[in-house]
PDB file as gemmi writes it, atoms N, CA and C in Angstrom:
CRYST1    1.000    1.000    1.000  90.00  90.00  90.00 P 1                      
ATOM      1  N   UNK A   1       0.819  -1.192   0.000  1.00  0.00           N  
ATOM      2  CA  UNK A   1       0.000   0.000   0.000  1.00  0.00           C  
ATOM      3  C   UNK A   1       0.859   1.252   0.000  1.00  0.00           C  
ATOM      4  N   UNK A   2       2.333   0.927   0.076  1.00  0.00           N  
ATOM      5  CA  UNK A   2       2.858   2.087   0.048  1.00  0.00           C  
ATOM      6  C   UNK A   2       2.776   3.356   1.227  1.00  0.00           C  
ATOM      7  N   UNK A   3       1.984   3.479   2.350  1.00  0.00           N  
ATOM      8  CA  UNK A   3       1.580   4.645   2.793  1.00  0.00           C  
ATOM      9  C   UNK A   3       1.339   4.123   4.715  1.00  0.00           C  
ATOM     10  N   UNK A   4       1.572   5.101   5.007  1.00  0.00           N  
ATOM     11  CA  UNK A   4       1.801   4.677   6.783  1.00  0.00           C  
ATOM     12  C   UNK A   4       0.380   4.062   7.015  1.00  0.00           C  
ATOM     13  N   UNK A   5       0.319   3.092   7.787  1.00  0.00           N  
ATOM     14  CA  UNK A   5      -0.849   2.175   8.447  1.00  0.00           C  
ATOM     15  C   UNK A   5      -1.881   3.384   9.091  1.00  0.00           C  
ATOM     16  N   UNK A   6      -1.796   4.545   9.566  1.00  0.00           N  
ATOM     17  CA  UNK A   6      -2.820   5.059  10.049  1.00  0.00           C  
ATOM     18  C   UNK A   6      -3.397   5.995   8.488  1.00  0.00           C  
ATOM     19  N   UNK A   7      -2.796   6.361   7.760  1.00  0.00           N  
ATOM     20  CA  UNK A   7      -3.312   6.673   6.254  1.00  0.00           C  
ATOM     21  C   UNK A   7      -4.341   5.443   6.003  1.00  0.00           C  
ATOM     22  N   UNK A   8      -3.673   4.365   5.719  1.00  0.00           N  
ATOM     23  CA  UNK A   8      -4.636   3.293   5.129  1.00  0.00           C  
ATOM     24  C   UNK A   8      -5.938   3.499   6.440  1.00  0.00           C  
ATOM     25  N   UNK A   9      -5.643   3.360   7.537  1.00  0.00           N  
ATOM     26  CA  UNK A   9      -6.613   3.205   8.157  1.00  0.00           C  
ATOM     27  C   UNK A   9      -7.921   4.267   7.957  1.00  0.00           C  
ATOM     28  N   UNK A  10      -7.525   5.497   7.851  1.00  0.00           N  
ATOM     29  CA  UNK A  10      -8.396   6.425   7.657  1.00  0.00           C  
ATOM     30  C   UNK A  10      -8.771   6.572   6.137  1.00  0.00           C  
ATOM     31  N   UNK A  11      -8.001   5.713   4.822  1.00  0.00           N  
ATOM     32  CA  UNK A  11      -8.898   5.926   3.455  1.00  0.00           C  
ATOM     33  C   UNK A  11     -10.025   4.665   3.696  1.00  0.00           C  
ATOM     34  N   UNK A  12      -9.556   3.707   4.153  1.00  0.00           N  
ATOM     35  CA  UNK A  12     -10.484   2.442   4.651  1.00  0.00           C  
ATOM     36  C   UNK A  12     -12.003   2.713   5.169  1.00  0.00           C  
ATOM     37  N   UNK A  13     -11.542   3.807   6.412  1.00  0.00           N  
ATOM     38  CA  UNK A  13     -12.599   3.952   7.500  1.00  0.00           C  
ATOM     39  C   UNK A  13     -13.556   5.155   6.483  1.00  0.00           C  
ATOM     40  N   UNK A  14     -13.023   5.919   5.677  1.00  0.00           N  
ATOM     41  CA  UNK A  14     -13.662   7.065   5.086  1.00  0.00           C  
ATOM     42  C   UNK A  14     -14.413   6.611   3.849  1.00  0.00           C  
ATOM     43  N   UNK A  15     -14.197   5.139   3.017  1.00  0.00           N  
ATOM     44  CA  UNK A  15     -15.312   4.667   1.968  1.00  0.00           C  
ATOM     45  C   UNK A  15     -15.706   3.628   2.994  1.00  0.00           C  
ATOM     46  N   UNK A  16     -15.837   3.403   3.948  1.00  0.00           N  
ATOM     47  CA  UNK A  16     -16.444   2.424   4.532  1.00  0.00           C  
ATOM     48  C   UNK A  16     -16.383   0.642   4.404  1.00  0.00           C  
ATOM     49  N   UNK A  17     -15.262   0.543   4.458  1.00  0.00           N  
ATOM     50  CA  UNK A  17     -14.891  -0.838   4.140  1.00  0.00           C  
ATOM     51  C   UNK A  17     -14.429  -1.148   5.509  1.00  0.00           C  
ATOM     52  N   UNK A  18     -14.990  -2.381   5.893  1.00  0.00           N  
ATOM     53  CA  UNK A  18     -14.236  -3.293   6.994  1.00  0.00           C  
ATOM     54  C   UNK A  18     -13.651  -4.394   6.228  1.00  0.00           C  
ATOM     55  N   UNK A  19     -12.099  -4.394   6.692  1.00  0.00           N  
ATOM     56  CA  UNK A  19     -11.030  -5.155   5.827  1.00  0.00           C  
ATOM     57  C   UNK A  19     -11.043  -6.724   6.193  1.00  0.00           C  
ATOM     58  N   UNK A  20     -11.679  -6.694   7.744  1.00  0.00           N  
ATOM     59  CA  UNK A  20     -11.581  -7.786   7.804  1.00  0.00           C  
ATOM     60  C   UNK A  20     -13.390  -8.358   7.621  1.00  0.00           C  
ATOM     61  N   UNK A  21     -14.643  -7.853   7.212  1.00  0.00           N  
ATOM     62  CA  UNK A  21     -15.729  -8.133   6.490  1.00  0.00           C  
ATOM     63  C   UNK A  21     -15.487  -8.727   5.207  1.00  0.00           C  
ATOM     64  N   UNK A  22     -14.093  -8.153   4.522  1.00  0.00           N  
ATOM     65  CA  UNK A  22     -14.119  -8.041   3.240  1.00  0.00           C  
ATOM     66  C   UNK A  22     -13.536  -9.413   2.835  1.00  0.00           C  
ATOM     67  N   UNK A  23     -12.841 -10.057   3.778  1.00  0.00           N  
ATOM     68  CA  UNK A  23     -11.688 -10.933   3.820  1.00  0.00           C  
ATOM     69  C   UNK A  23     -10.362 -10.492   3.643  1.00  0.00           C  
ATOM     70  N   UNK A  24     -10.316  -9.417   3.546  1.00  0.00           N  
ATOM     71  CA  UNK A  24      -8.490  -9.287   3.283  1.00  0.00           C  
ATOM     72  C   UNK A  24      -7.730  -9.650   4.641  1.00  0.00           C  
ATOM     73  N   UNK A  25      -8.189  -9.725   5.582  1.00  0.00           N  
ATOM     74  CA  UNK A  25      -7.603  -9.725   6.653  1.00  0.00           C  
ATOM     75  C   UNK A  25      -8.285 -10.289   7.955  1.00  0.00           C  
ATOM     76  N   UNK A  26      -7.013 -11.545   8.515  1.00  0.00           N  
ATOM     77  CA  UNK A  26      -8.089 -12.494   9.436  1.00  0.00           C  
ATOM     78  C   UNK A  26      -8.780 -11.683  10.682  1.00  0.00           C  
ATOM     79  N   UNK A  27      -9.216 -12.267  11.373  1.00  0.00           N  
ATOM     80  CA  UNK A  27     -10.277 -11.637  12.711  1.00  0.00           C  
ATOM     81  C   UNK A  27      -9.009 -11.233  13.681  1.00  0.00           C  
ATOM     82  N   UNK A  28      -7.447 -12.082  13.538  1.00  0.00           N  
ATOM     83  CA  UNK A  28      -6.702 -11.637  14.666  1.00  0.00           C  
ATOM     84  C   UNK A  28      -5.810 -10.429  13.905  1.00  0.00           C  
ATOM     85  N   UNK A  29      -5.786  -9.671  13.722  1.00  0.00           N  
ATOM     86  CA  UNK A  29      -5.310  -8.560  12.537  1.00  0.00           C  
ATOM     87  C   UNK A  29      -6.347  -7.193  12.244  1.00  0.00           C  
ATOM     88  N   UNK A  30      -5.472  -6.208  12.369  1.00  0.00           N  
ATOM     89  CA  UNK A  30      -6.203  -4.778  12.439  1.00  0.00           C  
ATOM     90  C   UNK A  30      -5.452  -4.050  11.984  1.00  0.00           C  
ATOM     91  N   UNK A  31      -6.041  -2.874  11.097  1.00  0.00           N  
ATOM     92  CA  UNK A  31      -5.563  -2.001  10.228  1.00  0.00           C  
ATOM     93  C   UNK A  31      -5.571  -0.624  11.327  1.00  0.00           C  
ATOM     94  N   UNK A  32      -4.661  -0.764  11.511  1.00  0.00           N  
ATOM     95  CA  UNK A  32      -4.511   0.892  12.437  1.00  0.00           C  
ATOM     96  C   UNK A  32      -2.891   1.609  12.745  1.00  0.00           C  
ATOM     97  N   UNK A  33      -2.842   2.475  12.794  1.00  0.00           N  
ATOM     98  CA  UNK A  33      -1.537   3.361  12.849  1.00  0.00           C  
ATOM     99  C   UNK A  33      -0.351   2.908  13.582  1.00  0.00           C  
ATOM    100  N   UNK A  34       0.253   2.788  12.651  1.00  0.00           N  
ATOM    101  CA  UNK A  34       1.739   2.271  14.118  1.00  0.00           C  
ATOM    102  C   UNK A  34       2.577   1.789  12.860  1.00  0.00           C  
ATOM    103  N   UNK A  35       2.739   2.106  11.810  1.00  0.00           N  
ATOM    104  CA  UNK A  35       3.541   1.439  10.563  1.00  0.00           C  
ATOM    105  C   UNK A  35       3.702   2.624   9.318  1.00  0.00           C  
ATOM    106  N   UNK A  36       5.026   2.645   9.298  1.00  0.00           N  
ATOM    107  CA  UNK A  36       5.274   3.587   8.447  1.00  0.00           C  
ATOM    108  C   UNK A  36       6.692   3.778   7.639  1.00  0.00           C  
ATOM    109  N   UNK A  37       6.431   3.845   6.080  1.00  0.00           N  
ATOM    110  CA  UNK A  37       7.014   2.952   5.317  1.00  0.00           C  
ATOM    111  C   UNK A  37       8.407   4.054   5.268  1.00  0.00           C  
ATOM    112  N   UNK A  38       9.768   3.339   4.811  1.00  0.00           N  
ATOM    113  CA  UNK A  38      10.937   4.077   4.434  1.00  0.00           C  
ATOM    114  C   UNK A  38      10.822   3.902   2.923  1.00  0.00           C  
ATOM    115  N   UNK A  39      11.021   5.034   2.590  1.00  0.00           N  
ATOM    116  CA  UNK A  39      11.380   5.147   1.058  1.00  0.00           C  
ATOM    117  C   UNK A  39      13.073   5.437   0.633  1.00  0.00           C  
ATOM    118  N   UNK A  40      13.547   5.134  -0.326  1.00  0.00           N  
ATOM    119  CA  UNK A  40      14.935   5.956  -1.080  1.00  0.00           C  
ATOM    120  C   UNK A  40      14.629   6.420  -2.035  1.00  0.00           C  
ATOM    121  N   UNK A  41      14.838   7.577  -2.361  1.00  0.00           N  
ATOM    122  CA  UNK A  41      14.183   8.166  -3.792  1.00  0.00           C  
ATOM    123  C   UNK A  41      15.702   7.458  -4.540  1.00  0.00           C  
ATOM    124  N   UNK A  42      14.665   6.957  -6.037  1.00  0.00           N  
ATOM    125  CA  UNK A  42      15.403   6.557  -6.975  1.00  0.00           C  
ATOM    126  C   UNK A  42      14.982   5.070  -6.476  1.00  0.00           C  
ATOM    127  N   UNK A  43      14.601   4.542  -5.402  1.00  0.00           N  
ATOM    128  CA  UNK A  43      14.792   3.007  -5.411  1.00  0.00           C  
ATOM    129  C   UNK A  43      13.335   2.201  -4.576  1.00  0.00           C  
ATOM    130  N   UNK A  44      12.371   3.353  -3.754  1.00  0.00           N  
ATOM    131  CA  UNK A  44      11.077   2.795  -3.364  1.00  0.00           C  
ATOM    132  C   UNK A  44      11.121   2.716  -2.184  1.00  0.00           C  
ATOM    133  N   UNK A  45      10.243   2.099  -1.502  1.00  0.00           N  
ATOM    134  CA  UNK A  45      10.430   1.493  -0.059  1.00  0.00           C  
ATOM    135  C   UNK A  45      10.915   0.263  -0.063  1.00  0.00           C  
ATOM    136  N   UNK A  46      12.017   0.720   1.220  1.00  0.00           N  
ATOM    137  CA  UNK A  46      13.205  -0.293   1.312  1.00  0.00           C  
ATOM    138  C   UNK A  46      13.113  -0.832   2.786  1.00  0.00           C  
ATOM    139  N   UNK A  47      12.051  -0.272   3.987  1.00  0.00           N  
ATOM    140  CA  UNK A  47      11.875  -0.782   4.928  1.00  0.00           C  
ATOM    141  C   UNK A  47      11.253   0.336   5.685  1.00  0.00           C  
ATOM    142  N   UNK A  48      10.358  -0.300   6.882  1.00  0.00           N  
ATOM    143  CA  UNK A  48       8.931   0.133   7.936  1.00  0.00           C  
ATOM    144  C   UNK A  48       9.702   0.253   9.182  1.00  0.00           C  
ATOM    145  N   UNK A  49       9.220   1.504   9.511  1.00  0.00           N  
ATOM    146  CA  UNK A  49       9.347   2.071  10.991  1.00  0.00           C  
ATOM    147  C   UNK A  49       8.065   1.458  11.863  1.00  0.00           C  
ATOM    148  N   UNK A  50       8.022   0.758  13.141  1.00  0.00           N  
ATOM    149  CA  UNK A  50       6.807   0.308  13.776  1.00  0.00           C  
ATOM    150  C   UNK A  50       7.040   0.295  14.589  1.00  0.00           C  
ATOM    151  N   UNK A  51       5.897   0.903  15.570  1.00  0.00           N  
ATOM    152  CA  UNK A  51       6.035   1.371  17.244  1.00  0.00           C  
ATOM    153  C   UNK A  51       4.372   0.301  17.442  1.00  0.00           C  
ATOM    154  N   UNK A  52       4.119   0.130  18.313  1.00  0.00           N  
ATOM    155  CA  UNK A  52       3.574  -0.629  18.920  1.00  0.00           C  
ATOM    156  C   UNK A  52       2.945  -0.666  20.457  1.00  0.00           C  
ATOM    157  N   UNK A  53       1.817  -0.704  21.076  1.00  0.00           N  
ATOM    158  CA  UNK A  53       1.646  -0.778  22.614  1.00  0.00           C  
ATOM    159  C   UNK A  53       0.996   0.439  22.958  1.00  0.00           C  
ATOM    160  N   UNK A  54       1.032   1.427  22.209  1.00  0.00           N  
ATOM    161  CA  UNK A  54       0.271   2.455  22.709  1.00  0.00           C  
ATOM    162  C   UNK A  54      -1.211   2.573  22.005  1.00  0.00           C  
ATOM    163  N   UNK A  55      -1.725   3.598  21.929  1.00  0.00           N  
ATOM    164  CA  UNK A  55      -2.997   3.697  20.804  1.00  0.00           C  
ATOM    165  C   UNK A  55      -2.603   3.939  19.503  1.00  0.00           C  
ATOM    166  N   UNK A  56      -3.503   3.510  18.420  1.00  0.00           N  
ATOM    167  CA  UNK A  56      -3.094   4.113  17.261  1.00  0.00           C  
ATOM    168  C   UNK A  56      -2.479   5.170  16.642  1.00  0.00           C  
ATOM    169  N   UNK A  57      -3.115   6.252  17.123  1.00  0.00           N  
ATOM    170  CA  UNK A  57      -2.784   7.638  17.051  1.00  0.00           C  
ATOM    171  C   UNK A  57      -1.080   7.855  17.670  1.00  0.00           C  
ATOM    172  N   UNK A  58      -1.040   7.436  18.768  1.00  0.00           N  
ATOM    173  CA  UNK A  58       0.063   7.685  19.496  1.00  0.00           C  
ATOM    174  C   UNK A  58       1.101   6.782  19.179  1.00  0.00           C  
ATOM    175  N   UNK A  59       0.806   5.772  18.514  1.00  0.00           N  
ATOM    176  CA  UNK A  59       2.036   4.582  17.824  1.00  0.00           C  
ATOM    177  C   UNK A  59       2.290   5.763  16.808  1.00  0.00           C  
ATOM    178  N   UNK A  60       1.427   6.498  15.676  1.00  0.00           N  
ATOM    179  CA  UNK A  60       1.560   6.812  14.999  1.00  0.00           C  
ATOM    180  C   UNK A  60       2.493   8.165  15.119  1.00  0.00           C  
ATOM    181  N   UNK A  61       2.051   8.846  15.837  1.00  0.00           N  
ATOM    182  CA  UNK A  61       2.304  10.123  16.279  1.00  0.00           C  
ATOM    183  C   UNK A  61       4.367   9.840  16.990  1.00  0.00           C  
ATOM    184  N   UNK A  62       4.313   8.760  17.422  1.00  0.00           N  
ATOM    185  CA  UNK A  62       5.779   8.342  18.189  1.00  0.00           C  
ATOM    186  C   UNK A  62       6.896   8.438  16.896  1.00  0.00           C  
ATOM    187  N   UNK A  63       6.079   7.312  15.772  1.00  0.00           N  
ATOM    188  CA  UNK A  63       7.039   7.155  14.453  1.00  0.00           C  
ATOM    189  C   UNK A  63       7.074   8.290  13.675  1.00  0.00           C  
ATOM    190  N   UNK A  64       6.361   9.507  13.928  1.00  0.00           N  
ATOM    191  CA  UNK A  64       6.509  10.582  12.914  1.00  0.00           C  
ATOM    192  C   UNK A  64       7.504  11.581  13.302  1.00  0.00           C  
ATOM    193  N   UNK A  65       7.391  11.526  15.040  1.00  0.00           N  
ATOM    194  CA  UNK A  65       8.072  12.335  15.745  1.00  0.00           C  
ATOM    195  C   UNK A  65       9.677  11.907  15.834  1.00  0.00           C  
ATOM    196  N   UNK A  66       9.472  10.702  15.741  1.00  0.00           N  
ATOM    197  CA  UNK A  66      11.907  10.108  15.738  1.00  0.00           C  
ATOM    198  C   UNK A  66      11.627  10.275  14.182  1.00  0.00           C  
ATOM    199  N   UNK A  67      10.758  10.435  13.081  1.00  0.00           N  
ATOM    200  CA  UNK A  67      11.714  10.482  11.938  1.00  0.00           C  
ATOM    201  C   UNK A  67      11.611  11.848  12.016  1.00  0.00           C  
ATOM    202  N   UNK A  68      11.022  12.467  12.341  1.00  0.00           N  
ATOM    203  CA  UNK A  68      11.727  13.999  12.194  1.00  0.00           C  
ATOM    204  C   UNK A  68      12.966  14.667  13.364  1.00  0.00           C  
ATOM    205  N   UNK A  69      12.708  13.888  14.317  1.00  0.00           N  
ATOM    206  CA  UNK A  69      14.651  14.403  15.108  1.00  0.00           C  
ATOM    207  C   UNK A  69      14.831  13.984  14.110  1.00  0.00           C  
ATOM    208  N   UNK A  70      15.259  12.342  13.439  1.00  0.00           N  
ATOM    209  CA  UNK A  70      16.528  11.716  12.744  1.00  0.00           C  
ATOM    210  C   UNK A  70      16.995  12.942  11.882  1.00  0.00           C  
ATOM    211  N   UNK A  71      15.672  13.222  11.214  1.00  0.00           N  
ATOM    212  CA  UNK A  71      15.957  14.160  10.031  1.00  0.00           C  
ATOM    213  C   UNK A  71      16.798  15.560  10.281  1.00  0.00           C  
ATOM    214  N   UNK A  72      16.269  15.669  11.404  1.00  0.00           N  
ATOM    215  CA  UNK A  72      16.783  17.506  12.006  1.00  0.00           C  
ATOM    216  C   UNK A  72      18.075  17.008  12.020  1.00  0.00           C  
ATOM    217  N   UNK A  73      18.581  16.087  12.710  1.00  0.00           N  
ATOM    218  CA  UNK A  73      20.121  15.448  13.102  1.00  0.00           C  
ATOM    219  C   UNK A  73      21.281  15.950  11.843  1.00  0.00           C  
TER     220      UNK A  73                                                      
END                                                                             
């Protein structure tokens, strides 16, 4: 999907699809924020940042916040 897990979660939740109604995804599995993809320009995504244990929002909000120190660094 290309795009951080709380994106998917909110184009999902906004046409109204339940992923796991749909079958894409078993009953132990949930589409929610905490995953977020590394890209290299020139070469794609090459690997996922994932925080975990808190709420969605705040898994999400954790991985946005260390890639921007890394970046300031």
């Amino acid at each position: 999907m290309e795009a951080s897990s709380a994106l998917v979660e909110a184009r999902l939740s906004s046409a109204g699809i339940d992923p796991v109604a749909t079958g894409w995804l078993g009953a132990d599995y949930a589409v929610t924020g905490g995953s977020f993809p590394v890209r290299v320009r020139g070469v794609g995504v090459v690997a996922a940042v994932t925080a975990s244990g808190l709420s969605s929002q705040e898994d999400h909000d954790l991985i946005v916040e260390g890639i921007r120190q890394h970046l300031a660094a």
